[in-house]
Residue frames as qw, qx, qy, qz and C-alpha x, y, z in Angstrom:
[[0.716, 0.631, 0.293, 0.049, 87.63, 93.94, 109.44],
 [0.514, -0.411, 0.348, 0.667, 90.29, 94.55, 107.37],
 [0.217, 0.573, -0.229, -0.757, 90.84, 97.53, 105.32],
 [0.317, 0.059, -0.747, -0.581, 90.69, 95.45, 101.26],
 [0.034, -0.309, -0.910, -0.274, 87.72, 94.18, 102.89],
 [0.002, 0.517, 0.238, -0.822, 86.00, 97.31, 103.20],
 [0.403, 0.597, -0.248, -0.648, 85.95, 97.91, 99.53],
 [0.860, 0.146, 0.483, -0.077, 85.07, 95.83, 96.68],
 [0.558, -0.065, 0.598, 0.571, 87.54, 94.03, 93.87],
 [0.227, 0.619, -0.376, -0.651, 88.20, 96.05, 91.14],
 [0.905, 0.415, -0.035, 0.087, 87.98, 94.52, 87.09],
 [0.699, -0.409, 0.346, 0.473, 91.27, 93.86, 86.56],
 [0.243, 0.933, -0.146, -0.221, 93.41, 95.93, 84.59],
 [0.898, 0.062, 0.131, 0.416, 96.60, 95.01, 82.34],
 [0.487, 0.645, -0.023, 0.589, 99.78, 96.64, 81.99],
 [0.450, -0.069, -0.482, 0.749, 102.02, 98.66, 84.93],
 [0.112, -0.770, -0.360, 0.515, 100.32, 101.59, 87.66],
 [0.425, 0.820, 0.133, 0.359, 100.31, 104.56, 85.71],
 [0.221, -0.934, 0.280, -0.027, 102.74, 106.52, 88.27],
 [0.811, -0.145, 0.395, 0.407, 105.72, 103.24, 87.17],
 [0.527, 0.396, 0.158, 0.735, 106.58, 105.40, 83.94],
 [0.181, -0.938, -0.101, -0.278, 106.35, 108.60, 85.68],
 [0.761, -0.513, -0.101, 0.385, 109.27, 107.86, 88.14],
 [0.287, 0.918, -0.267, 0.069, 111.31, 110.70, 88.11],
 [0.737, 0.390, -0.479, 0.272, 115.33, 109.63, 88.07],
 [0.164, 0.518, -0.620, 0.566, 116.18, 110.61, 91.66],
 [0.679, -0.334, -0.256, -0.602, 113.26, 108.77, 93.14],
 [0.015, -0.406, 0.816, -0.412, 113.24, 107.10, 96.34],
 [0.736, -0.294, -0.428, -0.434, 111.27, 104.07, 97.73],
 [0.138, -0.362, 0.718, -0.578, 110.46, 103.14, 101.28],
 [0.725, 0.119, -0.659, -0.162, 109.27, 99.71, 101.79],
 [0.773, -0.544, 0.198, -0.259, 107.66, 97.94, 104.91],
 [0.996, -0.028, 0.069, 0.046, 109.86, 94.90, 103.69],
 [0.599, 0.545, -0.268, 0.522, 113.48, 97.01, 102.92],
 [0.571, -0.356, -0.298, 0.678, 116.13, 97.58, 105.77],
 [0.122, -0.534, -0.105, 0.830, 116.21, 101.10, 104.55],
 [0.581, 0.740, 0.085, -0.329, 114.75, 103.12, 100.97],
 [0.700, 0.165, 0.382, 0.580, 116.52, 102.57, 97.51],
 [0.285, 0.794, -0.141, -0.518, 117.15, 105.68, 95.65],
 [0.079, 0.417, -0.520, -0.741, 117.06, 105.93, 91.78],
 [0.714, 0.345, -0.141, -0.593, 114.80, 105.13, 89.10],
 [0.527, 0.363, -0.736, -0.220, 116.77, 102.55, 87.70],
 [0.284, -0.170, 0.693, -0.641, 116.69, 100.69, 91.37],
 [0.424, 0.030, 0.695, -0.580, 113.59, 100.68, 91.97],
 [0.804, 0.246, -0.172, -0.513, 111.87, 99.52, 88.47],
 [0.439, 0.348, -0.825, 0.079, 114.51, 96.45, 88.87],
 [0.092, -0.161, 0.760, -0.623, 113.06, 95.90, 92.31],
 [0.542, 0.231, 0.416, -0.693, 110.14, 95.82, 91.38],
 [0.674, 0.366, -0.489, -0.415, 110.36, 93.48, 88.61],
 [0.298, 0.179, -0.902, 0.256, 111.84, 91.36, 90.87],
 [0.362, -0.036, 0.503, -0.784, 108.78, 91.89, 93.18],
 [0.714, 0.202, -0.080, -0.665, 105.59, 91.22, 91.00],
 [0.638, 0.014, -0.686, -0.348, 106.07, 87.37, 90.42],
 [0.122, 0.027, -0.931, 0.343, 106.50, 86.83, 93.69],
 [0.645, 0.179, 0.401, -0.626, 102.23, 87.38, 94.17],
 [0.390, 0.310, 0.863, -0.079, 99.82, 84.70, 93.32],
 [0.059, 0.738, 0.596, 0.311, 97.53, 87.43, 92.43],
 [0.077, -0.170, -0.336, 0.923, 96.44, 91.11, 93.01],
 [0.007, -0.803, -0.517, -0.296, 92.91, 92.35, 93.62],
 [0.173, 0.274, 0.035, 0.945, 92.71, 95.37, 93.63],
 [0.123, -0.656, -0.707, 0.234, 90.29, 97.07, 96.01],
 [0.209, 0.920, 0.292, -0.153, 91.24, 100.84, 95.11],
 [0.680, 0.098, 0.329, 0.647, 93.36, 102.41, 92.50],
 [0.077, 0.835, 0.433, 0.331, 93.17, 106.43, 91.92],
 [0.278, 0.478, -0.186, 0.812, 94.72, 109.68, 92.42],
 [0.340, -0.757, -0.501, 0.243, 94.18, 111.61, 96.08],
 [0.149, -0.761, -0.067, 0.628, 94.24, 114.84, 96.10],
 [0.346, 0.909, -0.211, -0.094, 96.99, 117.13, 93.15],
 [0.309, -0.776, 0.536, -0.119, 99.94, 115.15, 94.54],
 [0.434, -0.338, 0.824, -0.137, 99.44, 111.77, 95.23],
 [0.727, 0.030, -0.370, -0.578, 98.12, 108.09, 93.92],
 [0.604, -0.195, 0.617, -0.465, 97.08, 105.44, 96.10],
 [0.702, 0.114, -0.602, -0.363, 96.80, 101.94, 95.32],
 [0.580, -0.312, 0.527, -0.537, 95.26, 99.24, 97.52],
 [0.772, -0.036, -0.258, -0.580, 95.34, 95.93, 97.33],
 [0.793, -0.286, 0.492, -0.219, 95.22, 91.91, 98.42],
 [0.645, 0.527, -0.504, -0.229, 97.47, 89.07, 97.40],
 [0.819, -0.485, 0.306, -0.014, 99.16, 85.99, 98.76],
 [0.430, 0.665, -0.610, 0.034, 102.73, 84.98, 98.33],
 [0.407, 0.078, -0.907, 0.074, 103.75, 81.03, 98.70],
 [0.372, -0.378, -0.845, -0.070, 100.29, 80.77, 100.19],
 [0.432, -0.447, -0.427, 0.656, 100.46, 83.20, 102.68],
 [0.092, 0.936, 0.339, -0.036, 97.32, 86.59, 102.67],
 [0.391, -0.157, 0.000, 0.907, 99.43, 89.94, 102.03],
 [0.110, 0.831, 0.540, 0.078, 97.69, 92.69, 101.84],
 [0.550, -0.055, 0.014, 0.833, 99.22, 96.11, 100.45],
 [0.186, 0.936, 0.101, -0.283, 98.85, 99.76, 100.18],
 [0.533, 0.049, 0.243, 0.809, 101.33, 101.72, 97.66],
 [0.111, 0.964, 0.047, -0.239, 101.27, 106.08, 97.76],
 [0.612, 0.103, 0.322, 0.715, 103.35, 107.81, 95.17],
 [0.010, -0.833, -0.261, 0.487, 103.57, 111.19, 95.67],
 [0.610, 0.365, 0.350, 0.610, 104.56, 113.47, 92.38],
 [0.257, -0.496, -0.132, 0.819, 106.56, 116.31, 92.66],
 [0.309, 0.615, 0.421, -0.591, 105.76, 119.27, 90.54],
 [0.197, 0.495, -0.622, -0.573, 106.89, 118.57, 87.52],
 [0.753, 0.328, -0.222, -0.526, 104.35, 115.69, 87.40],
 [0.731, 0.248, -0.636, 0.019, 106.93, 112.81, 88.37],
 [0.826, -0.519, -0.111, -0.188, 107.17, 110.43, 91.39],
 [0.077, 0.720, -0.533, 0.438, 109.58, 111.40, 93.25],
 [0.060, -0.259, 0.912, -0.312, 109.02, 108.88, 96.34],
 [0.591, -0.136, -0.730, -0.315, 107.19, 105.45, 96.58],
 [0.481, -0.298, 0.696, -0.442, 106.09, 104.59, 100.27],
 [0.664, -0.120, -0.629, -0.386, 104.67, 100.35, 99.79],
 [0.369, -0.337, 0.676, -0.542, 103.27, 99.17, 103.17],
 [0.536, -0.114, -0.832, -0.087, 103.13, 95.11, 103.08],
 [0.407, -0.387, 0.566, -0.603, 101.03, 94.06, 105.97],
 [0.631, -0.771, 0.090, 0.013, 100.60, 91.79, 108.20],
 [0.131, -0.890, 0.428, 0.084, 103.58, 91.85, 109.82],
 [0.695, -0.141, 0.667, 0.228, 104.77, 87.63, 109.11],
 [0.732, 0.498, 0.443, 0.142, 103.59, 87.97, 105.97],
 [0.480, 0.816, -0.130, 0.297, 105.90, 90.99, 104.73],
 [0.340, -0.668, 0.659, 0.064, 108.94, 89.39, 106.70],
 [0.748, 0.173, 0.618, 0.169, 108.40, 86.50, 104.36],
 [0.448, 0.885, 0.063, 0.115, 108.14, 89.19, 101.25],
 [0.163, -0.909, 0.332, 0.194, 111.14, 90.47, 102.79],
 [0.434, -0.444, 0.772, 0.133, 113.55, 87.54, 102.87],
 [0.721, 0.503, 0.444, 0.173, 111.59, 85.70, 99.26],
 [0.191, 0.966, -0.116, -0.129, 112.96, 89.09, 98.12],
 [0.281, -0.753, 0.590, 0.080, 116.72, 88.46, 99.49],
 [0.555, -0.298, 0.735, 0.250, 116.66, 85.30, 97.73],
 [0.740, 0.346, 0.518, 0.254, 116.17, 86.28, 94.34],
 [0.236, 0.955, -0.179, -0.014, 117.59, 89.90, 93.95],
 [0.895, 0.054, -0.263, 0.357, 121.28, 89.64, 93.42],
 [0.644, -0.309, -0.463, 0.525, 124.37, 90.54, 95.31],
 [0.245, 0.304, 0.193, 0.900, 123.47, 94.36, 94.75],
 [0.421, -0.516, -0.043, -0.745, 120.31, 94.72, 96.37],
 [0.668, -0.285, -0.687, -0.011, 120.52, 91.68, 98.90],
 [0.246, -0.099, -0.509, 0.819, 121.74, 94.06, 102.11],
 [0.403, -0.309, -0.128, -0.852, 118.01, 96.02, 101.37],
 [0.685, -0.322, -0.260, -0.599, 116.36, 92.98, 102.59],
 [0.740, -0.471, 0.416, -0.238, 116.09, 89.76, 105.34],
 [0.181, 0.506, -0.835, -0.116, 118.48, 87.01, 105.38],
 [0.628, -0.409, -0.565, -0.345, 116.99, 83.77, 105.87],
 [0.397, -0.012, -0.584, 0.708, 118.68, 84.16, 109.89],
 [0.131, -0.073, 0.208, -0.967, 117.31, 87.69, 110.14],
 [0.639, -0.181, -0.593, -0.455, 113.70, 85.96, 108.77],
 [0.746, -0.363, -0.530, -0.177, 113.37, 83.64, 111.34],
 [0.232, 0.019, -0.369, 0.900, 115.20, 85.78, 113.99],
 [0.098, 0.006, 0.176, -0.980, 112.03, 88.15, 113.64],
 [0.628, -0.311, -0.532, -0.475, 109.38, 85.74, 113.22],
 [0.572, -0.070, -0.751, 0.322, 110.24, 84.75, 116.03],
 [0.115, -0.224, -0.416, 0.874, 110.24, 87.68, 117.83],
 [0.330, -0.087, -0.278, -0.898, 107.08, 88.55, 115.89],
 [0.583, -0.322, -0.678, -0.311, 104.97, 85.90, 116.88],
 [0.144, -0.665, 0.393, -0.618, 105.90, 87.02, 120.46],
 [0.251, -0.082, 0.783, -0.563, 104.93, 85.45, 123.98],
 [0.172, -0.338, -0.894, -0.240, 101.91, 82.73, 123.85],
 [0.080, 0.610, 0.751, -0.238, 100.05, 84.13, 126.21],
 [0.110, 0.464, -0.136, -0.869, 99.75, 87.08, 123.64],
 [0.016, -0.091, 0.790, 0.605, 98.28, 84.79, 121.30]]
């Protein structure tokens, strides 16, 4: 079973996470789908505009502070047809802003496909973060491994 199906769909909610205006300005985001983290506010809200059309949908399965620190957000979507299923932690330093993003796409085709949908619609600034279409089908490849693994 897989974790979002553990827990049941949130109502749906309008308007950005509550920890998106909170980003503090030196803020850093690490990303199953990025070659390495962006740093700065400005960055990542650009990145993430560029992100959000690429889902279908998002259900939400849980959405809510953990602990003094952090907020957690869980949920399920599909992107040109294809399940994704995501966690996002945003930890906030002490002054109340989110210093670093962590977003873990999973499985593993499906956020090499996030990766490289990415690379072809950010421009020539952020395109070295993500997959080319080469690198894409370089690592499906190597992701889908040996048959008799299948």
């Amino acid at each position: 079973m897989k974790l979002n199906d553990t827990a049941p769909i949130m109502p749906p909610t309008s308007g950005p996470p509550p920890w998106f205006a909170k980003l503090a300005e030196d803020a850093t985001l690490e990303a199953t789908v990025l070659k390495r983290p962006i740093e700065g506010r400005d960055k990542i809200i650009a990145l993430i505009k560029e992100a959000i059309p690429l889902y279908e949908f998002q259900e939400f399965t849980y959405k809510g502070h953990v602990g003094d620190n952090f907020f957690l957000e869980s949920y399920r979507s599909r992107i040109n047809e294809v399940s994704i299923e995501c966690l996002v932690l945003a930890h906030m330093n002490e002054k109340g802003e989110v210093d670093s993003l962590v977003v873990n796409h999973r499985p593993l085709d499906a956020a090499l496909l996030f990766s490289k949908l990415m690379w072809d619609r950010v421009g020539d600034e952020f395109r070295d973060f993500y997959l080319t279409g080469p690198q894409f089908a370089a690592m499906e490849a190597t992701a889908s491994g040996p048959e008799f693994l299948k």
